[in-house]
C-alpha positions in Angstrom: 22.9 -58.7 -9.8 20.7 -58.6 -12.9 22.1 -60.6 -16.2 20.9 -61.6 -19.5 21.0 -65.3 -17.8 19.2 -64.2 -14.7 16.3 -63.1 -17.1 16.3 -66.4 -19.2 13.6 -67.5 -17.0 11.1 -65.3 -18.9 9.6 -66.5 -21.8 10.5 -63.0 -23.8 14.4 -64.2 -23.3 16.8 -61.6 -22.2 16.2 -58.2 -23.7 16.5 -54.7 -22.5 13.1 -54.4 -22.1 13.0 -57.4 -19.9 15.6 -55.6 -17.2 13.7 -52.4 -17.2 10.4 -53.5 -16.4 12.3 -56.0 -13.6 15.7 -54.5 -12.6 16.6 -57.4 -10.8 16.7 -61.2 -10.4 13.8 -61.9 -9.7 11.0 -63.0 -11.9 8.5 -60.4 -13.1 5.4 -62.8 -11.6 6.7 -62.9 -8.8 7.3 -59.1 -8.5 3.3 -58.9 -9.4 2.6 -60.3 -6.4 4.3 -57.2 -4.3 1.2 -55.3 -5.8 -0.8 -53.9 -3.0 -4.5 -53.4 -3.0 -5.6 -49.6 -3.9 -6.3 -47.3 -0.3 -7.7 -44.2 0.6 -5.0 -41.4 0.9 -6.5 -40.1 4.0 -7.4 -43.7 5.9 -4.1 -44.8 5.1 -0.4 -43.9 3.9 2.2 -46.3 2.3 4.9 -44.4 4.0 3.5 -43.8 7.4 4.3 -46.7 9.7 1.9 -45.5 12.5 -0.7 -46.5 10.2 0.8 -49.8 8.4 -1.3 -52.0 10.9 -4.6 -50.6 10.4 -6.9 -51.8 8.0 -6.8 -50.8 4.4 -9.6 -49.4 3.1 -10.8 -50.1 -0.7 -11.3 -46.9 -2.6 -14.5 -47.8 -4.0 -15.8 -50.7 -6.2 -15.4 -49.8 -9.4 -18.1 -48.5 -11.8 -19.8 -51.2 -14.2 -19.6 -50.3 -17.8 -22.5 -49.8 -19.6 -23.3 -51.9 -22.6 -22.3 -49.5 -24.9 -19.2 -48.9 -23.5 -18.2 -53.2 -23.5 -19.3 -53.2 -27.0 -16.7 -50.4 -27.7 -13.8 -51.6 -25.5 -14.1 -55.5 -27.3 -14.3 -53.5 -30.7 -11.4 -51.7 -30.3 -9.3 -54.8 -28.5 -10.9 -57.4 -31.3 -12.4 -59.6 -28.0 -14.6 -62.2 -29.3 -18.3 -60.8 -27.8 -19.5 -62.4 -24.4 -23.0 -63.8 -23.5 -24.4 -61.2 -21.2 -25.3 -63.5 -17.9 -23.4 -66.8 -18.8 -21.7 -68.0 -16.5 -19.5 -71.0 -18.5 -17.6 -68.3 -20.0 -14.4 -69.6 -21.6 -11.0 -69.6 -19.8 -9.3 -68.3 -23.0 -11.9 -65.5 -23.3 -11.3 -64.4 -20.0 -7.6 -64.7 -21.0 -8.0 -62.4 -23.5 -9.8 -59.6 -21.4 -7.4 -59.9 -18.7 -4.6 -59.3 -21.4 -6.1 -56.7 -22.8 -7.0 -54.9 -19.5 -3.6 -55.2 -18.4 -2.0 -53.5 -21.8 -4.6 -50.6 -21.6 -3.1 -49.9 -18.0 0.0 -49.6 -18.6 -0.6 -47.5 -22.0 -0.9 -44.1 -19.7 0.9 -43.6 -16.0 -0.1 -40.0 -14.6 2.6 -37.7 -13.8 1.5 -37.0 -10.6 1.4 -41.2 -9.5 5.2 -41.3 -10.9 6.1 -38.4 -8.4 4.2 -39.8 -5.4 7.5 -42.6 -5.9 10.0 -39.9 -5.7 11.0 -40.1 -2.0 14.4 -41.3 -1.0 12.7 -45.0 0.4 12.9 -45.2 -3.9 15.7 -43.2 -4.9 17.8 -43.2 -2.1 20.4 -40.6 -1.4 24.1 -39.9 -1.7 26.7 -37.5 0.9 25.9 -34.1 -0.1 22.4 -34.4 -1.3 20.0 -31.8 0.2 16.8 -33.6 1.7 13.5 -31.7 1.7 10.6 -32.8 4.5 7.6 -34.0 2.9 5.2 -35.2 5.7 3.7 -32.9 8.1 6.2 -34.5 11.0 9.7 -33.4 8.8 7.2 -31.0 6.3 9.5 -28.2 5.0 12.6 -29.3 7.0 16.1 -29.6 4.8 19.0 -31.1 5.6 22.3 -32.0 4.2 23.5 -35.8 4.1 27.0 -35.2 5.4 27.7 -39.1 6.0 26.7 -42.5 4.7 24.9 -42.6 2.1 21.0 -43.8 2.4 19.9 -46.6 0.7 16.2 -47.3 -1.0 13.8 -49.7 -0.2 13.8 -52.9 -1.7 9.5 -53.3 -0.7 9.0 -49.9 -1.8 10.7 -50.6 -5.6 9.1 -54.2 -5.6 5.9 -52.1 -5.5 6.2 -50.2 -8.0 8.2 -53.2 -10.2 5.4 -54.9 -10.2 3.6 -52.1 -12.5 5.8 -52.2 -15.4 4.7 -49.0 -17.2 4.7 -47.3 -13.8 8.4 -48.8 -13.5 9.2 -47.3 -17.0 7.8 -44.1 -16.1 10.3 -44.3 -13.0 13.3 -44.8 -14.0 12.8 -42.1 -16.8 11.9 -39.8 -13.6 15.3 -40.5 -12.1 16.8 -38.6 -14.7 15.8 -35.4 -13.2 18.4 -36.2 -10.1 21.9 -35.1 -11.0 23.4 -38.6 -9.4 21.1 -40.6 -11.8 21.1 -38.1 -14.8 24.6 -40.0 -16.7 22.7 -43.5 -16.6 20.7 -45.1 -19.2 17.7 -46.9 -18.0 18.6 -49.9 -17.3 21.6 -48.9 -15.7 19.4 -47.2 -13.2 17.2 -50.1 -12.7 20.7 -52.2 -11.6 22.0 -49.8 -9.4 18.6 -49.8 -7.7 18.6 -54.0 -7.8 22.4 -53.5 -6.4 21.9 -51.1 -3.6 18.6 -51.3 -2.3 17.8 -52.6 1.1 15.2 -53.6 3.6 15.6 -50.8 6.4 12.9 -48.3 6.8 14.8 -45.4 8.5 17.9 -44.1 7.3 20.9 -45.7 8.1 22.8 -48.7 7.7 20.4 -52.5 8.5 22.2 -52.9 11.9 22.1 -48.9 12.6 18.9 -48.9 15.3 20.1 -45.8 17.2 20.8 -43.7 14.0 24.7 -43.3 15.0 25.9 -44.2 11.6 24.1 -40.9 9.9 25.3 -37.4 9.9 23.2 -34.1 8.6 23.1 -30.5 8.5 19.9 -28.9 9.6 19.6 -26.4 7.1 15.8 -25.5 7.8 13.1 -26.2 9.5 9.8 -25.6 7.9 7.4 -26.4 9.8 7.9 -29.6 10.5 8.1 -31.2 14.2 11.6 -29.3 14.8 9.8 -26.2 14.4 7.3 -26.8 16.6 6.5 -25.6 20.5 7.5 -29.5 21.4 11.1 -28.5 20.7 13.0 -26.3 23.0 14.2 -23.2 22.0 17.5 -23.8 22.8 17.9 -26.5 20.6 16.2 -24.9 18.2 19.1 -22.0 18.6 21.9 -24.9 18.2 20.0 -26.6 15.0 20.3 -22.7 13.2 23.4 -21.6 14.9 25.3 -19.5 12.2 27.6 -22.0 11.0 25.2 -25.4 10.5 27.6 -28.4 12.6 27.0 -32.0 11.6 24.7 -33.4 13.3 24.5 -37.7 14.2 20.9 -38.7 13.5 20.7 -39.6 17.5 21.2 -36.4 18.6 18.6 -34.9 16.1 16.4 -37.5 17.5 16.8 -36.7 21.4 15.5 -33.4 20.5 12.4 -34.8 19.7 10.1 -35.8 22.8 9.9 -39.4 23.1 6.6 -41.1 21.5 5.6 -44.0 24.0 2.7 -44.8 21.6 4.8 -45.8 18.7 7.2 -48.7 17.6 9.4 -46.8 15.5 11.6 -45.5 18.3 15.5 -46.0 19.2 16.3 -48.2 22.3 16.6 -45.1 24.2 13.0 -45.0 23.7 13.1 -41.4 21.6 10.6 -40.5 18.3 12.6 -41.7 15.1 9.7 -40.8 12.3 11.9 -38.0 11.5 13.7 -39.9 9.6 11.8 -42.2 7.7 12.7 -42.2 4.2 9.7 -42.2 2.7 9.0 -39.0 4.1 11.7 -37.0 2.4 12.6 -36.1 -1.0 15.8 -34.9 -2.9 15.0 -31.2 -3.6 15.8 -29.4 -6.5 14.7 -26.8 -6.4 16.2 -25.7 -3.2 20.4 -25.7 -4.4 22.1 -24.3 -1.5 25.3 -23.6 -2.8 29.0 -22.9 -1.2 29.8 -20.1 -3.5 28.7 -18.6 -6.7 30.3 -16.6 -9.4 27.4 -14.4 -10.7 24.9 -12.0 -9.8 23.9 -12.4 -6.6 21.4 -10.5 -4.4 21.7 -9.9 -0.5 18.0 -10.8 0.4 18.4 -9.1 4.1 19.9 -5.4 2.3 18.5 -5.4 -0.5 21.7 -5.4 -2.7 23.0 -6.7 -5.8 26.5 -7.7 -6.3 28.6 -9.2 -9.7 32.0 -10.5 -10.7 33.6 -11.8 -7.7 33.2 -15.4 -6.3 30.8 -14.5 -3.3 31.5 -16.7 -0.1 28.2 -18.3 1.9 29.7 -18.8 5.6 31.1 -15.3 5.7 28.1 -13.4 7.1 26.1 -16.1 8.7 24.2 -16.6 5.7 23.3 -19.6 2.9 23.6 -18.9 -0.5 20.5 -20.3 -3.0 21.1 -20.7 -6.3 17.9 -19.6 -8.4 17.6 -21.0 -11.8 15.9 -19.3 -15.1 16.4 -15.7 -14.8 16.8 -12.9 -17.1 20.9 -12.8 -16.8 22.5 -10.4 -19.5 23.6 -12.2 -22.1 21.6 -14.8 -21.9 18.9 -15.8 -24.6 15.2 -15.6 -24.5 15.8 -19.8 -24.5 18.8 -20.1 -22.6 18.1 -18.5 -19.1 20.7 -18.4 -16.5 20.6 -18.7 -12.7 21.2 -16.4 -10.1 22.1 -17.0 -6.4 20.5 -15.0 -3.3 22.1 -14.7 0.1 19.7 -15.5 2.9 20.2 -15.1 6.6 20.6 -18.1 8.4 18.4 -18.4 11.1 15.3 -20.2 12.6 12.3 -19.7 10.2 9.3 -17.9 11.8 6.0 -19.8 12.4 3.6 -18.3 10.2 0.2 -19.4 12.2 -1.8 -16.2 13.1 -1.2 -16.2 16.8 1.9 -17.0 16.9 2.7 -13.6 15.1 0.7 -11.5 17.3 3.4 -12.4 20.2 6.3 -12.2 18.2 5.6 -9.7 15.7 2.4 -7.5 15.7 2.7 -6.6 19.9 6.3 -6.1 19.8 6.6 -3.8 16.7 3.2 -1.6 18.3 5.1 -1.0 21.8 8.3 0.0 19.4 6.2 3.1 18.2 3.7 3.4 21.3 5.0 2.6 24.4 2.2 3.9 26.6 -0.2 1.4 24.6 -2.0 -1.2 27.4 -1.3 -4.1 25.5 -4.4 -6.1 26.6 -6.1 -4.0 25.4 -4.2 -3.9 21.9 -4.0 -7.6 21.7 -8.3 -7.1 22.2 -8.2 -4.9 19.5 -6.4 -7.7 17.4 -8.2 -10.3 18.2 -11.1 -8.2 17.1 -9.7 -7.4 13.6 -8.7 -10.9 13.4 -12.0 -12.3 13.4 -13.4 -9.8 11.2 -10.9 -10.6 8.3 -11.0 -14.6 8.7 -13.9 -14.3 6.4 -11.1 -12.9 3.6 -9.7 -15.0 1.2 -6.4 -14.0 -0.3 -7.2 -12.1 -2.7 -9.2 -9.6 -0.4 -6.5 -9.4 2.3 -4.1 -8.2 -0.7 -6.8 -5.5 -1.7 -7.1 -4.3 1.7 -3.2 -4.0 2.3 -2.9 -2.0 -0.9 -5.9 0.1 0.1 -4.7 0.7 3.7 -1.4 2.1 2.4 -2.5 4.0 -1.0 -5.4 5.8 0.8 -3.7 6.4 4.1 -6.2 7.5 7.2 -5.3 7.6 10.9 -8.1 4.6 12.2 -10.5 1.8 10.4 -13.8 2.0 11.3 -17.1 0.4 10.0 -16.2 -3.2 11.3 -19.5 -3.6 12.0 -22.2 -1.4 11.3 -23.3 1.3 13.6 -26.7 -0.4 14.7 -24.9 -3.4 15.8 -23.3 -4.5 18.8 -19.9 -7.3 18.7 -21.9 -10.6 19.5 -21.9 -12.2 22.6 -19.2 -15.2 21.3 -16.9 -12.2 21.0 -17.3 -10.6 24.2 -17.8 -13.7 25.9 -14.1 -14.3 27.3 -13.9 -10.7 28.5 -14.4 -9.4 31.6 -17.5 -7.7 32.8 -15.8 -4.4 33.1 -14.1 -4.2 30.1 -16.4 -5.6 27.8 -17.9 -1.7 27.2 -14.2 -0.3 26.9 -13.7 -2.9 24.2 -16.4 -2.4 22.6 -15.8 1.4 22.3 -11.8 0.5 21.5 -13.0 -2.0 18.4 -15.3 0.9 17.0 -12.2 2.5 15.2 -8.7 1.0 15.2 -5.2 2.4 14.4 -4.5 1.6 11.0 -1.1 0.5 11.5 -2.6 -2.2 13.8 -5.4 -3.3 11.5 -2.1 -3.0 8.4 0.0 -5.4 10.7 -3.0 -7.8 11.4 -3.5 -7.7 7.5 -0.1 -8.6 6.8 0.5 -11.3 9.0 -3.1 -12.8 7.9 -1.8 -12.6 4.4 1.6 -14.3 4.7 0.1 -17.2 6.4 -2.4 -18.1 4.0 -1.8 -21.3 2.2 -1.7 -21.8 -1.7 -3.8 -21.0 -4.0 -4.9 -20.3 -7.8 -4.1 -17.4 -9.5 -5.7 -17.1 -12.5 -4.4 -13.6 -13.5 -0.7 -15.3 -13.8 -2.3 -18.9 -13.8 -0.2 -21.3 -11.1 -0.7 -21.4 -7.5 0.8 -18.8 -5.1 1.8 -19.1 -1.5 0.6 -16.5 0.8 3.9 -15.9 1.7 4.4 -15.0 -2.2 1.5 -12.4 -2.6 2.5 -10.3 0.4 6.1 -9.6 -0.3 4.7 -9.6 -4.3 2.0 -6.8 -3.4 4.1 -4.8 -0.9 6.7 -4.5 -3.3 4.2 -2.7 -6.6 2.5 -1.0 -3.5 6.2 0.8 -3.4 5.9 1.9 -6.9 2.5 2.4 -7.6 1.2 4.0 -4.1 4.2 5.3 -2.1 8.1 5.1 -3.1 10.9 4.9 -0.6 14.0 7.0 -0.1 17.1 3.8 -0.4 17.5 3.5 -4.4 15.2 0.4 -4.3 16.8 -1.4 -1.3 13.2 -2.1 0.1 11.8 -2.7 -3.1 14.9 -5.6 -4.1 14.4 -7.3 -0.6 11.0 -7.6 -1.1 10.6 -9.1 -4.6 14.0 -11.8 -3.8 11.6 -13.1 -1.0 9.0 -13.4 -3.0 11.1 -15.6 -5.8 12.5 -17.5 -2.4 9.0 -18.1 -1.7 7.9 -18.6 -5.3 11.2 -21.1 -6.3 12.1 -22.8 -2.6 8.4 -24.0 -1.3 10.5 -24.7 1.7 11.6 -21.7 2.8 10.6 -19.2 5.8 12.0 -15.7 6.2 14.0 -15.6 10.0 11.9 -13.4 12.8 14.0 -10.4 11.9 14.0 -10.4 8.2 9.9 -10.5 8.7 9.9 -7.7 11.4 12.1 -5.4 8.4 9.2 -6.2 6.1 6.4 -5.1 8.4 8.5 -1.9 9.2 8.8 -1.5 5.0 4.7 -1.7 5.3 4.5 0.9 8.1 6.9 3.1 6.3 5.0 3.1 2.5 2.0 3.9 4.5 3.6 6.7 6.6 5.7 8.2 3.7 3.4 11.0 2.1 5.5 11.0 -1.2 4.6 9.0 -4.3 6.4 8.6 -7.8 5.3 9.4 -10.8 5.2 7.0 -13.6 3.8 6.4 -17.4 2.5 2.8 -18.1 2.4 3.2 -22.1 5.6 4.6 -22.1 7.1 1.5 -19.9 5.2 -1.1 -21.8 7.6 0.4 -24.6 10.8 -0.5 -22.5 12.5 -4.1 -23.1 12.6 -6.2 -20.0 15.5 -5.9 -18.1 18.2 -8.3 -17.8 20.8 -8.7 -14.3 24.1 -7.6 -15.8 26.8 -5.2 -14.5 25.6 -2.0 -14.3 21.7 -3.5 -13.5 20.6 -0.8 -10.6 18.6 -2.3 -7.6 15.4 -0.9 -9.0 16.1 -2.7 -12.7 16.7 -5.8 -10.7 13.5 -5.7 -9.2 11.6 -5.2 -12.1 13.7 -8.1 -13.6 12.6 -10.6 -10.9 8.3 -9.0 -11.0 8.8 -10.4 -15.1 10.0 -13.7 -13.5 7.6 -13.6 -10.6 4.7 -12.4 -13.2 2.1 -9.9 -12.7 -0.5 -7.7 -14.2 1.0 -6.2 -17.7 0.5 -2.8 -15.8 2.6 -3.3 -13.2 5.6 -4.4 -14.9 5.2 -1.6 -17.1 4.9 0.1 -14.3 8.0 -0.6 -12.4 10.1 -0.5 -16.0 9.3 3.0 -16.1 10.4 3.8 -12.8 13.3 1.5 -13.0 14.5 3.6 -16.9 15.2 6.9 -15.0 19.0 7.2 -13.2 17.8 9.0 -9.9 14.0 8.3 -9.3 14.3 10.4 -6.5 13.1 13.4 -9.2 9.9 11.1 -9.7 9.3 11.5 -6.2 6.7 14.1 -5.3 3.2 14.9 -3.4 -0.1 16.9 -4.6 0.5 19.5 -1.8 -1.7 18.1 1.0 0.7 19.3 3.7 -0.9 22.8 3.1 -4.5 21.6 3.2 -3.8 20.0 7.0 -2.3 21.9 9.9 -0.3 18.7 11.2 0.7 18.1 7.7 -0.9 14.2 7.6 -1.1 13.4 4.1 -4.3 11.2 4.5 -7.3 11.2 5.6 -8.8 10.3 9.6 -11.0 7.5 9.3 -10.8 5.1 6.3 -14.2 2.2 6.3 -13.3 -1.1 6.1 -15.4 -1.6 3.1 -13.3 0.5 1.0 -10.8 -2.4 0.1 -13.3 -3.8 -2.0 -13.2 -4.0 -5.6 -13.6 -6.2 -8.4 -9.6 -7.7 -7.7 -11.3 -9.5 -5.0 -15.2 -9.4 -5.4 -15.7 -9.9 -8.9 -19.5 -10.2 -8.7 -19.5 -6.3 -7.2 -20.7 -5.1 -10.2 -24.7 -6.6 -9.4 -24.6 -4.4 -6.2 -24.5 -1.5 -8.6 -28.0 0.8 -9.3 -28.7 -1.1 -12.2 -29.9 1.9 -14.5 -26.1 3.4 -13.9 -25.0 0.0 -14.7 -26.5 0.0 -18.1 -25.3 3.7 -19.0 -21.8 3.4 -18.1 -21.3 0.3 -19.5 -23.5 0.6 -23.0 -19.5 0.9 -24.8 -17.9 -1.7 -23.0 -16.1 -3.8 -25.3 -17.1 -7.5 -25.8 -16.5 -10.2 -23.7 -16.2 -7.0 -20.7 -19.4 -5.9 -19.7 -18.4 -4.0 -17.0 -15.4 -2.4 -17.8 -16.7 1.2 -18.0 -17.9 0.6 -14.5 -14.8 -0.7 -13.0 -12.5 2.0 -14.4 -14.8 4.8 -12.8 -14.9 2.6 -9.8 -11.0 2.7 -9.8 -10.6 6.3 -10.7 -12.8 7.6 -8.1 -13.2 5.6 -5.2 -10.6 2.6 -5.1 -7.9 4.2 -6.8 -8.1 7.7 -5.6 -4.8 8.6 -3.7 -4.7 11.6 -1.3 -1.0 11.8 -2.5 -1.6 11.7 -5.7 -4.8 13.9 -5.9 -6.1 16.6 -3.9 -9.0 15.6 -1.8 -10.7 16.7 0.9 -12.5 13.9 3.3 -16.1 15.7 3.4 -15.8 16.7 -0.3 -15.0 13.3 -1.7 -17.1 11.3 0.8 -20.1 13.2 -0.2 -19.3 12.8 -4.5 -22.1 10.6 -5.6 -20.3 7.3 -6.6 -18.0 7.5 -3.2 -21.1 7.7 -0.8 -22.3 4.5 1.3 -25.3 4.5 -0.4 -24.1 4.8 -4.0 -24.3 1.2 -4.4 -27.8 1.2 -4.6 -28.6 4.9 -5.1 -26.4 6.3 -7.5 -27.6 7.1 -10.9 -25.7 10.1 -12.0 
């Protein structure tokens, strides 16, 4: 155990500052020597013992200074100036430099480095902590330490010991973990020195087979467990309703044994799962027994107050969801929610993994007569023609599939071209023409399935328009839900609407979480339905910019909710507005209405029959679509655009008459508004009226 006479050995004597930069016995110099050489992230990991024998590879020799830059680093440190070239420089100077090197080190430790360290091989973890997956073998997985607590890893905090500014930075970081949060510093750093120990997989030093540590599965991600190397039946017992404990072996014997590697139990099955430096403590995702609060059922769509609301009772878990717009809670001072979600195993996002278990199956629900080879041809085909899209586009094209609704997608490809031979290739002869003819115009609930699926897989990336990163998970559940308000509406007092946005704050808040197979087949069906539904609402954006947010109280409607969670979520300033204004009225079924298109068409279709693929494109997603423009319109419309907006005159008519244009909405006719001049194919170029 550290003391003030175990430090005595340092010539600074026995101060605080001495026991947080060592935290243990031993002296500081010999902690330095623990330092291991700089490696390549990719070429090697700390934490992965399948690589720990290979060699380490430098990152790169570090840059030479220029002149300048010496003479301004011994300026600012008062070095005495060195001969360029000599060799005899003195020791002390060298000294010196090496001192002063060291001190402008540990001056500045990046965030990031600091949470690199915070895996349980440095922080260990107590019964009752929830563990969150962090490399792509347990990436995503959670799970509950039910027994025996887990230990760090006296190498790992030597490592980081030996950096004492990094070591600093540390123990400050434990802080942020509730077991740690009571402690001063240096009491963290001698409950480390106390408790760590030299075992690499969890469990106690004489543990091999993993006997001695017991876990709920709580989720899979998509780490190894949720994988096609795991049976399904043990996948059914791991996300049985009521999660069992489960010993570490038996996790383990799931797992197919790994011949090639040394880190295996005596029974010869894969242990990586549970190395510790491959998990983390989450906080963010606080599964919680019970909660006394606002709570929303993620799988109806349903908000619920007052009463103590019970996790196990409907086979579900119960998140708690910090920072929300509670009533009575100030602008400061935000208070958490809870959302109920379906236990279950997650769904596998990867494209054609959906097409099996989502996009076939929910086509033969509504068209039984379909071949499906030839429907799984069709979306392959669409596939291949969207893997081009980035995020952004597949979200325009969702919103344009539903608000301009049309029986089939055509224009794939245009009319003088044929589908290459790489896509015909794996067809047969025969059915290469039929193909062909069935992938010149698709049903548009196929290509709006395909969309959605491609969407919600996509991984994360920057917004700029809210400005953090967003899951792909996030922007389809996001987008479907304004789609609701701003392009169709739905007939359940905003059960749809709720369900959506709570997934997409899952999503947003638990980077962990994946919706179960059935809660993802409800949302596809809430896609279908917006784009079947010929209704729309009405709704004034300046008048619900004038509405204050709303806050999750007592008599907060499902619709108020929603809106409640967007503000959270973020979003354009039109949209919230938006959905306030919908949300103000007490039955939005009077907002409800059409422009009286069931009277223009003899099978009352409230859209229009063919809809080109091009159409989802707008500046949302292309924002250089302006230069396609003829540029003498270019410069008339856009002669008043305000400053730093060139083409906001062009954009807005874009909007209003092509992009925006809503056969429920607005009367129009197909030939009548195909033929107006900034609609046409060739009003890119050609247009100058």
């Amino acid at each position: 155990m550290a003391t003030s006479s175990s430090c005595s050995d340092h010539d600074r004597g026995s101060s605080e500052d001495d026991l947080l930069i060592a935290g243990r016995p031993a002296a500081a110099s010999a902690k330095r020597k623990m330092l291991l050489p700089a490696t390549t992230e990719d070429s090697f990991s700390e934490d992965d013992p399948s690589t720990r024998k290979k060699a380490r590879k430098p990152l790169g020799k570090k840059t030479k200074p220029t002149t300048v830059q010496t003479a301004l680093r011994r300026k600012k440190r008062k070095l005495p100036p060195a001969t360029e070239g000599s060799e005899d420089e003195s020791k002390s100077s060298k000294e010196n430099r090496a001192a002063a090197a060291s001190m402008e080190e540990a001056e500045f430790v990046s965030g990031t480095r600091v949470l690199e360290y915070m895996r349980v091989a440095y922080t260990g973890a107590r019964i009752g902590d929830l563990l969150e997956g962090t490399n792509p073998v347990t990436k995503g997985a959670l799970m509950r330490v039910c027994q025996s607590n887990i230990l760090p890893m006296k190498r790992k905090l030597n490592k980081i010991r030996a950096e004492p500014a990094l070591w600093r930075a540390f123990l400050r970081q434990l802080g942020t973990l509730a077991f740690f949060a009571n402690m001063t510093e240096v009491e963290r750093g001698i409950w480390l020195a106390e408790h760590e120990q030299g075992k690499e997989r969890m469990g106690s030093e004489d543990d091999e087979d993993l006997n001695s540590v017991r876990f709920q599965i709580l989720g899979l991600g998509s780490s190894v467990l949720a994988s096609d190397v795991i049976s399904p039946s043990d996948v059914d017992q791991l996300m049985e309703d009521n999660p069992r404990e489960w010993q570490g072996v038996d996790v383990a014997r799931m797992i197919p044994a790994n011949n090639e590697s040394n880190s295996s139990t005596e029974g010869g099955r894969h242990t990586l799962f549970f190395i510790k430096g491959w998990w983390k403590i989450s906080t963010d995702a606080q599964i919680i027994p019970s909660f006394e609060g606002p709570t929303i059922d993620l799988a109806r769509g349903a908000l619920s107050l007052g009463n103590a609301v019970e996790a196990a009772a409907a086979s579900t878990q119960l998140f708690r969801i910090e920072g929300l717009n509670v009533e009575g809670a100030s602008e400061e001072d935000r208070l958490p929610i809870a959302v109920r979600v379906p236990i279950g195993a997650p769904v596998v996002t990867k494209f054609d993994s959906l097409i099996d278990s989502h996009i076939l199956p929910l086509w033969c629900s509504f068209d039984e007569s379909s071949r499906v080879e030839l429907v799984r041809a069709q979306v392959q085909f669409v596939q291949r023609q969207l893997n081009r899209y980035a995020a952004s586009a597949l979200k325009s094209l969702l919103q344009k599939l539903i608000r301009f609704p049309s029986r089939q997608v055509t224009e794939f490809f245009p009319k003088a071209l044929q589908m290459t031979d790489g896509q015909l290739m794996e067809l047969e002869e025969e059915r290469k023409k039929e193909t062909l003819a069935a992938c010149r115009a698709i049903d548009t609930r196929l290509v709006l399935l395909v969309t959605s699926c491609m969407l919600l897989g996509k991984p994360m990336s920057f917004n700029p328009d809210i400005g953090r990163q967003v899951s792909g998970l996030e922007s389809f559940l996001k987008r479907l839900a304004i789609i609701l308000f701003e392009d169709s509406s739905f007939d359940d007092e905003g059960a749809s609407a709720l369900s959506l946005m709570a997934g997409a704050l899952m999503a947003q808040r638990v980077r962990s979480w994946r919706p179960t197979s059935a809660l993802l087949s409800q949302w596809l069906r809430t896609a279908l339905q917006a784009w079947a539904t010929p209704l729309c609402f009405r709704y004034d954006i300046e008048a619900g910019a004038a509405i204050e947010p709303y806050a999750i109280g007592l008599n907060t409607t499902a619709i108020q909710a929603t809106s409640a969670l967007l503000d959270a979520l973020k979003s354009f300033p039109g949209d919230l507005a938006m959905v306030r204004f919908i949300a103000s009225k007490p039955d939005v079924a009077v907002l409800r209405f059409n422009a009286g298109v069931a009277g223009r068409n003899r099978d009352a279709w409230h859209g229009f029959q063919n809809l080109p693929i091009y159409h989802a494109w707008d500046q949302h997603c292309a924002a250089n679509i302006g230069y396609f423009f003829d540029p003498q319109l270019v410069r008339r419309l856009c002669a008043t655009s305000p400053p730093g907006k060139p083409f906001s005159a062009l954009f807005e008519r874009l909007f209003k008459e092509v992009t925006g244009a809503n056969p429920r909405r607005t009367v129009l006719e197909q030939e009548t508004f195909e033929a107006l001049p900034f609609v046409a194919p060739h009003a890119l170029h050609n247009v100058a009226s």
